[in-house]
N, CA and C atoms as an extended XYZ file, in Angstrom:
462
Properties=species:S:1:pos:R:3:atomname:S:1:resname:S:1:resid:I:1 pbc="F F F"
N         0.860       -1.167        0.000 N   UNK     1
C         0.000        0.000        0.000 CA  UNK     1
C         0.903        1.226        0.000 C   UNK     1
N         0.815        1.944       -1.147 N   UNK     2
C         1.158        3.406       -0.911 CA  UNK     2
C         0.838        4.454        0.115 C   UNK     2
N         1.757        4.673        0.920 N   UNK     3
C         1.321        5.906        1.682 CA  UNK     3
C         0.649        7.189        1.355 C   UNK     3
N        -0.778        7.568        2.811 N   UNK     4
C        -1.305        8.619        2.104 CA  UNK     4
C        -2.135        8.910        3.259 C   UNK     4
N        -3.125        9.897        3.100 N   UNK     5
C        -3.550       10.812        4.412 CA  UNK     5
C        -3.837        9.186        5.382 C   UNK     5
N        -3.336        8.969        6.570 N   UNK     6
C        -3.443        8.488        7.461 CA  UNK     6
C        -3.639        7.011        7.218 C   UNK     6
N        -2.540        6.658        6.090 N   UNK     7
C        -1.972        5.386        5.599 CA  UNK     7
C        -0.259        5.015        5.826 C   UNK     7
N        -0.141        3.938        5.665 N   UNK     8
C         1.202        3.803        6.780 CA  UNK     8
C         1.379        2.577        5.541 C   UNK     8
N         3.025        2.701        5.034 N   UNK     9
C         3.375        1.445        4.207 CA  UNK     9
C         3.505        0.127        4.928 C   UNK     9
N         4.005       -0.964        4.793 N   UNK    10
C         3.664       -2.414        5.585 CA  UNK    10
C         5.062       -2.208        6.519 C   UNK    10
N         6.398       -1.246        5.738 N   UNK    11
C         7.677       -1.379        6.099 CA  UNK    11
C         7.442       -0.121        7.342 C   UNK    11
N         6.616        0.671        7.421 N   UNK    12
C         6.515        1.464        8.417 CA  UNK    12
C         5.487        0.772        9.386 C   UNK    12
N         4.536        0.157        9.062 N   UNK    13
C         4.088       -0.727       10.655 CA  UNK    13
C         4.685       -1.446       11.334 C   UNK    13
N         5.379       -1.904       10.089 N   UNK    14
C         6.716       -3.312       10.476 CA  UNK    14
C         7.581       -2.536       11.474 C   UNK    14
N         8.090       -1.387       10.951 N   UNK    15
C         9.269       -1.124       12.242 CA  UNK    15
C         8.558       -0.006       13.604 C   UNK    15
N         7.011        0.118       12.994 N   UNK    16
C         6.599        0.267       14.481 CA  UNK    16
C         6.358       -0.699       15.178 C   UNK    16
N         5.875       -1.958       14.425 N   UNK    17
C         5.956       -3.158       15.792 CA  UNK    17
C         6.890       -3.207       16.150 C   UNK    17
N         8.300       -3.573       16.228 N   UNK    18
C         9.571       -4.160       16.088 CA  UNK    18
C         9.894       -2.920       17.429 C   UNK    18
N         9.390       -1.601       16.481 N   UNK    19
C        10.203       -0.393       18.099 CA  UNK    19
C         9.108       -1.002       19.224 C   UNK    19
N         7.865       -0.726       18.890 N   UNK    20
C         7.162       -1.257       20.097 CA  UNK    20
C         7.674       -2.465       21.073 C   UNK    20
N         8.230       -3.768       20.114 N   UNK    21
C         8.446       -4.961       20.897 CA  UNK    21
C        10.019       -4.570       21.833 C   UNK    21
N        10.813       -4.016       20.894 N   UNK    22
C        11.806       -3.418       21.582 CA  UNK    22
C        11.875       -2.687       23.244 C   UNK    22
N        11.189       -1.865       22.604 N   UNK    23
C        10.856       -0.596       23.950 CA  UNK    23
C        10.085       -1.776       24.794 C   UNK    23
N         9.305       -2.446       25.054 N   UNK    24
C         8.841       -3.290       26.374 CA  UNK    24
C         9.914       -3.906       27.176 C   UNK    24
N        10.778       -4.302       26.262 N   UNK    25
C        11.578       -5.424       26.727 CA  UNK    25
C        12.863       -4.213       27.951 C   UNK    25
N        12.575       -3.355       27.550 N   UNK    26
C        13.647       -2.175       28.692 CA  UNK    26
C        12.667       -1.543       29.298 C   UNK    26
N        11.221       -1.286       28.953 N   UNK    27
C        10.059       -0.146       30.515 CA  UNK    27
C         9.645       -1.384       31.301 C   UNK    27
N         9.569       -2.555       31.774 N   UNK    28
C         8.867       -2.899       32.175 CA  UNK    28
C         8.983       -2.315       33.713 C   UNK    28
N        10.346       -2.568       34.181 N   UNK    29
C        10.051       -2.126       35.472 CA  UNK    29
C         9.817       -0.488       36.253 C   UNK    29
N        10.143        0.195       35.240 N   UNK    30
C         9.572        1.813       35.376 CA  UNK    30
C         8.291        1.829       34.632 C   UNK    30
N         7.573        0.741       34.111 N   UNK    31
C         6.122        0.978       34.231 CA  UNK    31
C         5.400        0.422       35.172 C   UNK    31
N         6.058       -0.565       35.729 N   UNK    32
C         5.321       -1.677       36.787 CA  UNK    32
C         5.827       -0.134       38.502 C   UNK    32
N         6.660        0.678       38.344 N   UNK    33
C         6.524        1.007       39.610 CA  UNK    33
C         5.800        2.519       39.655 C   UNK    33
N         5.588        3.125       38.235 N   UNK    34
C         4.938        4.145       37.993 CA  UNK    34
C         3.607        4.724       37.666 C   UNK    34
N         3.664        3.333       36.684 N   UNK    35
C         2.645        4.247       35.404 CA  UNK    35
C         1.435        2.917       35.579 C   UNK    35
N         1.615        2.255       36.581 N   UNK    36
C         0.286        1.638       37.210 CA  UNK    36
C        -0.512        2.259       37.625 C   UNK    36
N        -0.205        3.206       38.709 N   UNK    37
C        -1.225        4.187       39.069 CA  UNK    37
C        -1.525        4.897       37.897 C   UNK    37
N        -1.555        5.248       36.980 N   UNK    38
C        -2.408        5.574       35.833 CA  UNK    38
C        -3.218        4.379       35.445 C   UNK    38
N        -2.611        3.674       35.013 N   UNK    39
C        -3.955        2.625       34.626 CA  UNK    39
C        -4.844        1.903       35.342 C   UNK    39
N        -3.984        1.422       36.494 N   UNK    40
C        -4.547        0.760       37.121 CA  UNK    40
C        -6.117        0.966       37.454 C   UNK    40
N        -6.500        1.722       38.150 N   UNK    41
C        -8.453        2.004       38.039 CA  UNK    41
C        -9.075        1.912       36.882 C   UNK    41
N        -8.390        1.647       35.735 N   UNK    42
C        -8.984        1.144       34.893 CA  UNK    42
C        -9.652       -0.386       34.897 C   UNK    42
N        -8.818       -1.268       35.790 N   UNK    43
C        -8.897       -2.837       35.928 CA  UNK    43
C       -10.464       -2.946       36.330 C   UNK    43
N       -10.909       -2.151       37.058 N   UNK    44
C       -12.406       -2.808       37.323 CA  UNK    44
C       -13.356       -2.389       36.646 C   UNK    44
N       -13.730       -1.626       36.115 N   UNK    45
C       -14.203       -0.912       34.837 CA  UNK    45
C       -14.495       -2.170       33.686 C   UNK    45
N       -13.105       -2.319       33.108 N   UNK    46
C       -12.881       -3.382       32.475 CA  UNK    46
C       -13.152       -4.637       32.559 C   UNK    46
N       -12.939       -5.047       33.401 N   UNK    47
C       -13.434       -6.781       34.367 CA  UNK    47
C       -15.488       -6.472       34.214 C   UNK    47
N       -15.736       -5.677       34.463 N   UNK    48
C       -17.083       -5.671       34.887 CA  UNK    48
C       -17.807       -5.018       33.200 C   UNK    48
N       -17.148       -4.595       31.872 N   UNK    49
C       -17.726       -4.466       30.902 CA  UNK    49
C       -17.636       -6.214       30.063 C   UNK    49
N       -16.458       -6.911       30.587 N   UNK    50
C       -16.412       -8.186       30.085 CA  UNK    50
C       -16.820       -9.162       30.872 C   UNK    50
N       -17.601       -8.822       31.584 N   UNK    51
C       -18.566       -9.960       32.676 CA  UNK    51
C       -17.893      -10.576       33.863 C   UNK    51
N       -16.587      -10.352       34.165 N   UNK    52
C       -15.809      -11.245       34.561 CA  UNK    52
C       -16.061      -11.425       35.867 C   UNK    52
N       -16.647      -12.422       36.762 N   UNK    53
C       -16.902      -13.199       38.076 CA  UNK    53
C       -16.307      -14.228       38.615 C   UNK    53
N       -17.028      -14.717       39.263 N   UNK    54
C       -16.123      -15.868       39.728 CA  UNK    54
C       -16.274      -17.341       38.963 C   UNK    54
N       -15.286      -17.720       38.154 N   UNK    55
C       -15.240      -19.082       37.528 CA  UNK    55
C       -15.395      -18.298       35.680 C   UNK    55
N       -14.982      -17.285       35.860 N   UNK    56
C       -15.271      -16.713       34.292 CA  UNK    56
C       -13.495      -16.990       33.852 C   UNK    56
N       -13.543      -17.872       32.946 N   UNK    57
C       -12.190      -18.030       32.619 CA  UNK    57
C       -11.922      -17.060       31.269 C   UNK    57
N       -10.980      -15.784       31.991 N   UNK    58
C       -10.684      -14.739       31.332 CA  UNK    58
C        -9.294      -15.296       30.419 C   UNK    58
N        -8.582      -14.544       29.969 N   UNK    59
C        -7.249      -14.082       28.809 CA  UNK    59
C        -7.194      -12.210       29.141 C   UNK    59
N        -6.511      -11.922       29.610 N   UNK    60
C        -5.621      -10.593       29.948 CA  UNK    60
C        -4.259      -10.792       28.644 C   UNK    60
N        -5.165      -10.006       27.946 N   UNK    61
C        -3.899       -9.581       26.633 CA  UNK    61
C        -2.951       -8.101       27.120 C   UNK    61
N        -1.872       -8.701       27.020 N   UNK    62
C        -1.433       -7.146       27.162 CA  UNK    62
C        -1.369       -6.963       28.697 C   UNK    62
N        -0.832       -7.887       29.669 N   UNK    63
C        -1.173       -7.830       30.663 CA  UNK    63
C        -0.386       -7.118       31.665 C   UNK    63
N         0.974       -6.564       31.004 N   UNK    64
C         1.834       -5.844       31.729 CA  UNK    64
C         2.824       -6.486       32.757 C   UNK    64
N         2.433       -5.781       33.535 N   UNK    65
C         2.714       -6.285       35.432 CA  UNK    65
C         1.476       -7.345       36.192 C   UNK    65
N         0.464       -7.303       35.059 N   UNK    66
C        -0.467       -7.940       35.604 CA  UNK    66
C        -1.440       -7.219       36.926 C   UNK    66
N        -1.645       -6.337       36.362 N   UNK    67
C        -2.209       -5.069       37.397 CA  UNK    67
C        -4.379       -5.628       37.214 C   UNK    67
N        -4.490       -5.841       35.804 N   UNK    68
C        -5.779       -6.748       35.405 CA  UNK    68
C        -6.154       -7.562       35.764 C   UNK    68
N        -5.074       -8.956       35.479 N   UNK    69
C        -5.005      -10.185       36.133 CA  UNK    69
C        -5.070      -10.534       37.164 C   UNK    69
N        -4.358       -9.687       38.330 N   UNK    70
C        -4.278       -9.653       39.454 CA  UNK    70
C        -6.049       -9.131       40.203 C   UNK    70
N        -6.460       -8.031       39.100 N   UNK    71
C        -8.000       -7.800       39.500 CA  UNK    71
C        -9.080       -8.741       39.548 C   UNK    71
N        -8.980       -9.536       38.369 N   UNK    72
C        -9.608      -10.587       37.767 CA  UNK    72
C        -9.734      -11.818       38.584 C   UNK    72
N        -8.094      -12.122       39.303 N   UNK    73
C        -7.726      -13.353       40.201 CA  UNK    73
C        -9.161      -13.251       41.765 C   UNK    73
N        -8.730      -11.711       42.125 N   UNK    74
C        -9.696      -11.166       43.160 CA  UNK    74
C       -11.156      -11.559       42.988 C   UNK    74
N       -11.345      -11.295       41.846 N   UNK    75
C       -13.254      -11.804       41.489 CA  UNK    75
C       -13.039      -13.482       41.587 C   UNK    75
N       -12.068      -14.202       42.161 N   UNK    76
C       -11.800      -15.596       41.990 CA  UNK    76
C       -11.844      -16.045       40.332 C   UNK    76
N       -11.491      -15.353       39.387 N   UNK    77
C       -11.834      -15.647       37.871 CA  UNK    77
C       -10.746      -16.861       37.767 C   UNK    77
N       -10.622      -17.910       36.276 N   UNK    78
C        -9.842      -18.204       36.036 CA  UNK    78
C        -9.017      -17.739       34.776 C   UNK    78
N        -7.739      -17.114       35.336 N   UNK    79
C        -6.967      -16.259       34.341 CA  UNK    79
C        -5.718      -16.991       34.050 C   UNK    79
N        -5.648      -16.610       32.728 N   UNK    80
C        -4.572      -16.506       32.098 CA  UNK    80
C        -4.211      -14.955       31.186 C   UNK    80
N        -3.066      -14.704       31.164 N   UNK    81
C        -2.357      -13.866       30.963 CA  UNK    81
C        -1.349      -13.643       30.282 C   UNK    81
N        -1.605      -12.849       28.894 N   UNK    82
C         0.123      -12.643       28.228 CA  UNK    82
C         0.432      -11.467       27.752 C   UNK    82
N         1.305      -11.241       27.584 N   UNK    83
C         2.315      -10.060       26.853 CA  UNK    83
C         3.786      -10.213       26.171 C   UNK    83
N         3.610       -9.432       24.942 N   UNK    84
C         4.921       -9.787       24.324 CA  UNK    84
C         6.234       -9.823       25.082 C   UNK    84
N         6.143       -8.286       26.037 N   UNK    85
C         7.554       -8.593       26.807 CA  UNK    85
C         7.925       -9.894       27.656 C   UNK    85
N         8.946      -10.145       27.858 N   UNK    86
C         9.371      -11.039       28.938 CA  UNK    86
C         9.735      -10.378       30.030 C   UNK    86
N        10.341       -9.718       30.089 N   UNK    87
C        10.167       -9.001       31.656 CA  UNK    87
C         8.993       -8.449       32.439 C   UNK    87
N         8.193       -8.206       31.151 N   UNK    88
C         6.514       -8.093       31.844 CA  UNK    88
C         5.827       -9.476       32.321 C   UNK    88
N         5.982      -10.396       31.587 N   UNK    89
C         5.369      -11.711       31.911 CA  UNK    89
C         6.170      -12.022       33.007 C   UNK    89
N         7.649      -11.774       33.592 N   UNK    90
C         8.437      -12.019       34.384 CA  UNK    90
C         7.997      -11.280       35.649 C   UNK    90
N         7.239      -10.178       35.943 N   UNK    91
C         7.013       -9.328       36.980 CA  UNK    91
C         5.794       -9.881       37.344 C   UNK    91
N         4.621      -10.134       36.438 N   UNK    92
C         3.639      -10.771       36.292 CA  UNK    92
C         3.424      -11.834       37.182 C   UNK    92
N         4.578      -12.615       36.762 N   UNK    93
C         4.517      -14.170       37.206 CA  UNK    93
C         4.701      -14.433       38.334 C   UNK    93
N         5.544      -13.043       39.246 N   UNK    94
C         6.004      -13.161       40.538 CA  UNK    94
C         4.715      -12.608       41.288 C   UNK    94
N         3.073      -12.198       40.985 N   UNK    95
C         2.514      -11.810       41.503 CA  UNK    95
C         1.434      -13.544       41.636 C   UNK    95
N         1.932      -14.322       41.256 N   UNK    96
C         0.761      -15.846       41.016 CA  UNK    96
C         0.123      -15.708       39.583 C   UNK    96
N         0.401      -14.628       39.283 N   UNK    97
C        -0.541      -14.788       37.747 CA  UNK    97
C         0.274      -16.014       36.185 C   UNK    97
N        -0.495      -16.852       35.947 N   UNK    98
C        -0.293      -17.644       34.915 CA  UNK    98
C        -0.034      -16.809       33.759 C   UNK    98
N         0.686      -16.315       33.528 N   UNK    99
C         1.380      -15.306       32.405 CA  UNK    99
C         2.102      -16.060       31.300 C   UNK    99
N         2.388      -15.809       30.752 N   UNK   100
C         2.953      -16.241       29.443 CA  UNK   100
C         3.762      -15.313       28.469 C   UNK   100
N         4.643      -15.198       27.668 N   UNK   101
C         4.884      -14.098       26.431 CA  UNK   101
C         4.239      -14.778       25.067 C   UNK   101
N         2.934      -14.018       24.590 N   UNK   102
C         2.543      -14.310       23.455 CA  UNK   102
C         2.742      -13.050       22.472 C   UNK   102
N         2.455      -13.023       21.416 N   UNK   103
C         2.072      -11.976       21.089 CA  UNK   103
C         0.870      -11.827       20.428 C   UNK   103
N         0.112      -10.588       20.312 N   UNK   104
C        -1.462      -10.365       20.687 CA  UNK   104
C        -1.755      -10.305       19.429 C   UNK   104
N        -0.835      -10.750       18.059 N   UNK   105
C        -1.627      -11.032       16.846 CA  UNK   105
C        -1.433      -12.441       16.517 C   UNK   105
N        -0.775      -13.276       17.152 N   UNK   106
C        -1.020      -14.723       17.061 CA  UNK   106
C        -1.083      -15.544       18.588 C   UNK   106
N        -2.213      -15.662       19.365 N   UNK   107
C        -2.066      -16.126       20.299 CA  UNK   107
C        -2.326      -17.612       20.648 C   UNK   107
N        -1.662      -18.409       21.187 N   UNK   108
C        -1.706      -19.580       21.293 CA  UNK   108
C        -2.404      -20.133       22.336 C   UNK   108
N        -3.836      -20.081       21.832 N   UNK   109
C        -5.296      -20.826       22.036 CA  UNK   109
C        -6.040      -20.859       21.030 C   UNK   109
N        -6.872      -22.183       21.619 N   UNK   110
C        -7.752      -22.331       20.474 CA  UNK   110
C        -9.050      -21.493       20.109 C   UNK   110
N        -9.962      -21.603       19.428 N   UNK   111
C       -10.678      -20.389       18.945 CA  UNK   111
C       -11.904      -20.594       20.380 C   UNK   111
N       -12.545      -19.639       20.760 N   UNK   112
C       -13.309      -19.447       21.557 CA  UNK   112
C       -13.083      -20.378       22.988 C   UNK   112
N       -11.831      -20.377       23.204 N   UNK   113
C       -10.858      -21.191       24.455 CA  UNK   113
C       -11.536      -20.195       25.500 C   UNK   113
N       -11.939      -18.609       25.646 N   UNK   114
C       -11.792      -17.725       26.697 CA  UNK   114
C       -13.384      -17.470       26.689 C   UNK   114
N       -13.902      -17.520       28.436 N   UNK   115
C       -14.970      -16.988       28.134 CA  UNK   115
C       -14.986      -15.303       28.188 C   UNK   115
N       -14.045      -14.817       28.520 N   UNK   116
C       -13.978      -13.480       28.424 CA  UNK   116
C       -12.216      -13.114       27.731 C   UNK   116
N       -12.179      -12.053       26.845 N   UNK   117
C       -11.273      -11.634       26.951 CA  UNK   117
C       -11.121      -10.233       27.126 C   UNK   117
N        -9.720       -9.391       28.119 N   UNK   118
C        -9.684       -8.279       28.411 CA  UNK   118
C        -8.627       -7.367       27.765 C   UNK   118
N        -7.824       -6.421       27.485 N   UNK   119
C        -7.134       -5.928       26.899 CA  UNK   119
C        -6.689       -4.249       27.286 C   UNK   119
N        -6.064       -3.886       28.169 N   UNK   120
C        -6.377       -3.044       28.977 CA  UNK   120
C        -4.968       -1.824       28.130 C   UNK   120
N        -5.547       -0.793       27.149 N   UNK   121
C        -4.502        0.429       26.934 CA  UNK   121
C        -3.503       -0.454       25.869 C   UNK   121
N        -4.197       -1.210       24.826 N   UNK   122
C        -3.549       -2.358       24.271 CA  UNK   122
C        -3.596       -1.591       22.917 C   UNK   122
N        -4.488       -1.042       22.459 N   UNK   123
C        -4.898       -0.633       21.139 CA  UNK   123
C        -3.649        0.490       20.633 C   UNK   123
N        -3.420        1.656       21.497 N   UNK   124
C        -2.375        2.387       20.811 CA  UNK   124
C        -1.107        2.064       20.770 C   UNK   124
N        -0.897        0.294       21.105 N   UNK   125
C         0.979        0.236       20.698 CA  UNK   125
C         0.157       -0.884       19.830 C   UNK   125
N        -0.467       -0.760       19.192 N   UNK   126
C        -0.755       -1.467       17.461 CA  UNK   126
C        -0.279       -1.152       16.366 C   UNK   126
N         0.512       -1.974       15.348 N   UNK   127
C         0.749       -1.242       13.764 CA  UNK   127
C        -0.440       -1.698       13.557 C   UNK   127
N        -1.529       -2.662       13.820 N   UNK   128
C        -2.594       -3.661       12.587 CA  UNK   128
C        -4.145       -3.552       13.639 C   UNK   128
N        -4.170       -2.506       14.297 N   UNK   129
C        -5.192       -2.971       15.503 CA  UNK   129
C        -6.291       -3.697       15.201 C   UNK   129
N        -6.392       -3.883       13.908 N   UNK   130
C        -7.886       -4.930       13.274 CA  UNK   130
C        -7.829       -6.259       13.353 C   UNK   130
N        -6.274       -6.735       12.950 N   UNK   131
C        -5.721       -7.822       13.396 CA  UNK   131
C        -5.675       -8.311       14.526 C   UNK   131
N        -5.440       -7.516       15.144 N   UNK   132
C        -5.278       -7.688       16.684 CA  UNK   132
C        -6.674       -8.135       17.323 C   UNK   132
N        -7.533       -7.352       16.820 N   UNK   133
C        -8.579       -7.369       17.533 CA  UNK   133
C        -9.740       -8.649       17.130 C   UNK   133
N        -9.363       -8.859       15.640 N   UNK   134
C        -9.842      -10.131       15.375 CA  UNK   134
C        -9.374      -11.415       15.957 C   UNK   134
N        -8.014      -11.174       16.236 N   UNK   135
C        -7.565      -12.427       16.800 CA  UNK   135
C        -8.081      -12.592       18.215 C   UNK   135
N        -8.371      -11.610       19.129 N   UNK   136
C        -8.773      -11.602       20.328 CA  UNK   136
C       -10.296      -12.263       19.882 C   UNK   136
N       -10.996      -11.418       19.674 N   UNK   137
C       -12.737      -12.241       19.138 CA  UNK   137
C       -12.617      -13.774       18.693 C   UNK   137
N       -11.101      -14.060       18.331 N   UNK   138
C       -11.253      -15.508       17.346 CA  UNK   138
C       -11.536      -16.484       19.115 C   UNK   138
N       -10.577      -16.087       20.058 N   UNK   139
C       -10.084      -16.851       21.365 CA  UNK   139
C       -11.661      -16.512       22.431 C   UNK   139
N       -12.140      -15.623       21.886 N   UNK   140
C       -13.071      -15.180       22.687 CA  UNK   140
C       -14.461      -15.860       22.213 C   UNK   140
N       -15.465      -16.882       23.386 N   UNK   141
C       -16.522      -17.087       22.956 CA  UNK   141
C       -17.429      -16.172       23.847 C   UNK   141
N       -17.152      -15.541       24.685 N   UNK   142
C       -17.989      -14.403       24.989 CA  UNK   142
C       -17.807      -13.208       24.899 C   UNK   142
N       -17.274      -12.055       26.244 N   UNK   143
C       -17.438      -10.951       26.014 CA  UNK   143
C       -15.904      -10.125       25.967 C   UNK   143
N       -15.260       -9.516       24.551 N   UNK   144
C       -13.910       -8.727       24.633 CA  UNK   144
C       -14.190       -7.291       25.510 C   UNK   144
N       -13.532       -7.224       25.770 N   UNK   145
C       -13.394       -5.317       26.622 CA  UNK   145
C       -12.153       -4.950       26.489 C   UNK   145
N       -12.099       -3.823       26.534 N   UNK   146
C       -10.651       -2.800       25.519 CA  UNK   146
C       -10.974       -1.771       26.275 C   UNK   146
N        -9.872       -0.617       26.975 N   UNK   147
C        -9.694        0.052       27.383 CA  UNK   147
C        -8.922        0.723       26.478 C   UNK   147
N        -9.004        2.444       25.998 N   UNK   148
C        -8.031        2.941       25.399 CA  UNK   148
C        -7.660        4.085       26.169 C   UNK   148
N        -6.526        4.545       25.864 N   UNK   149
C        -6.106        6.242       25.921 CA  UNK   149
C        -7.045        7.172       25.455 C   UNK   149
N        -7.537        8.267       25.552 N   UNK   150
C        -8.269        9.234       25.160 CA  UNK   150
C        -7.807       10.520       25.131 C   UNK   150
N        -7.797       11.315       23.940 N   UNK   151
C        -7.094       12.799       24.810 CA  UNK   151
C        -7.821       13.924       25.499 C   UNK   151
N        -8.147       14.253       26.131 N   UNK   152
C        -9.201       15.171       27.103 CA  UNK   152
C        -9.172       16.312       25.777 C   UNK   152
N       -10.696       16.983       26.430 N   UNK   153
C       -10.768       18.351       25.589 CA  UNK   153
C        -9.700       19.345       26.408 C   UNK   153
N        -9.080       19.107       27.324 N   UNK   154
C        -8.266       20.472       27.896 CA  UNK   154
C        -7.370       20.010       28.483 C   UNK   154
């Protein structure tokens, strides 16, 4: 595809994934001690637009530090959890959460494996977010929930 008003060639998504996968693998732990309190109040919001209770076996894409997962565990859910970084799945893992490193355009489950899936501030480190998001619906036989960034009017 030729580039053009708010078109991106395949070689420019390509090396925004690649910076994206990069850059995780060095913030994890100055996001896990910072920039939780930003997201974090997002976790129940989220849990409760994707139904998630007790015995709701969720998928936390994008799971960070596991700040979600860890919400999810609380409703007694059964979670699983991944993210491309390894040092995120590594911080993750030290909280009890079943974490994994997948990555969130090919994830390794089968199709409608999750009765919920969650995805918390996942959408703006996307080159393909359609991809992404289909693949989540493929794992999902019930309800996806997505949290994004927004920019305030002021």
């Amino acid at each position: 595809m030729e580039p053009g008003a708010g078109q991106h060639s395949d070689e420019q998504l390509d090396a925004f994934a690649a910076w994206e996968r990069a850059a995780w693998e060095t913030r994890a732990q100055p996001y896990a001690a910072d920039l939780t309190r930003l997201t974090g109040p997002g976790a129940q919001p989220l849990l409760d637009a994707a139904g998630v209770t007790v015995g709701t076996r969720v998928l936390d894409v994008a799971t960070g530090p596991g700040v979600v997962a860890a919400a999810a565990l609380a409703r007694f859910a059964e979670v699983t959890a991944v993210d491309q970084s390894a040092p995120m799945v590594e911080i993750a893992t030290r909280f009890g959460i079943d974490a994994q490193v997948a990555s969130a355009d090919d994830l390794p489950f089968a199709d409608g494996a999750f009765d919920a899936v969650v995805a918390g501030f996942l959408l703006n480190h996307l080159a393909r977010p359609e991809l992404v998001v289909a693949e989540l619906a493929r794992v999902c036989r019930g309800r996806l929930a997505m949290t994004v960034w927004d920019v305030p009017d002021r």
